[in-house]
C-alpha positions in Angstrom: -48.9 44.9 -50.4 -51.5 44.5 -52.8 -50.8 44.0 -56.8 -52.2 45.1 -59.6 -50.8 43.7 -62.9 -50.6 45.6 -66.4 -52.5 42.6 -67.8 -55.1 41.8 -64.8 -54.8 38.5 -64.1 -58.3 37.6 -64.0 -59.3 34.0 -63.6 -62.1 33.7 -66.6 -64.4 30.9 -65.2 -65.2 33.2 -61.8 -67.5 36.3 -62.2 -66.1 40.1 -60.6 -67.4 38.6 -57.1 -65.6 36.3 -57.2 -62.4 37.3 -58.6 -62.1 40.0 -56.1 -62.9 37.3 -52.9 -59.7 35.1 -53.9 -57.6 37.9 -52.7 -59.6 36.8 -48.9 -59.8 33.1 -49.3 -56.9 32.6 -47.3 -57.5 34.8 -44.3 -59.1 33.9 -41.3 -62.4 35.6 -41.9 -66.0 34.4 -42.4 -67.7 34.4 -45.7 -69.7 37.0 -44.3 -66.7 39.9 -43.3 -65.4 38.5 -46.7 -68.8 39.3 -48.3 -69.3 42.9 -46.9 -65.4 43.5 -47.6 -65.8 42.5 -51.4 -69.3 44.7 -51.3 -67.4 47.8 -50.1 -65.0 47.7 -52.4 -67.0 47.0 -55.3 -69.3 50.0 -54.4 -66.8 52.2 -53.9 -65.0 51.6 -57.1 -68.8 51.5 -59.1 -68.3 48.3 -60.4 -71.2 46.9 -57.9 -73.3 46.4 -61.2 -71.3 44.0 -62.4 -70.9 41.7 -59.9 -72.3 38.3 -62.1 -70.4 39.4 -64.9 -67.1 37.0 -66.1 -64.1 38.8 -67.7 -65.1 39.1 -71.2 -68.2 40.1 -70.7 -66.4 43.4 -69.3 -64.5 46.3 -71.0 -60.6 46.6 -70.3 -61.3 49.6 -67.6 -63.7 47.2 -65.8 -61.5 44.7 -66.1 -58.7 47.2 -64.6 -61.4 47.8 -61.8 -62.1 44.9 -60.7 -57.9 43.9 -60.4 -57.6 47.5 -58.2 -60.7 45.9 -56.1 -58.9 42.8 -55.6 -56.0 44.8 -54.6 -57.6 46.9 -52.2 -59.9 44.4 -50.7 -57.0 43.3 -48.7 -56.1 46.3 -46.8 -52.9 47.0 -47.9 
């Protein structure tokens, strides 16, 4: 199951990359299959770009993004 909330629940101090990888932190995969998962996603949702950017920095549809990436990143 993967969640995405009505008001994000992004963690401010950690950049898109970031954000979306703490939905993998506690699997059992290397940083690298976390890496290329967390790439995927962000390509196929076009938020690659913004990769270095922290929460505010970002509209509320990025923002909405980047919670769907960290959804999806998963595999659900």
């Amino acid at each position: 199951i993967g969640f995405v909330f009505q008001n994000f629940h992004l963690i401010e101090d950690l950049n898109v990359r970031e954000n979306i990888e703490t939905a993998l932190i506690y699997r059992s995969m290397s940083a690298v299959e976390r890496g290329r998962r967390v790439d995927e996603v962000m390509e196929r949702l076009g938020i690659k770009d913004l990769s270095r950017d922290l929460p505010q920095q970002m509209s509320g549809g990025q923002q909405q993004r980047v919670a769907i990436a960290r959804a999806i990143v998963t595999q659900p």
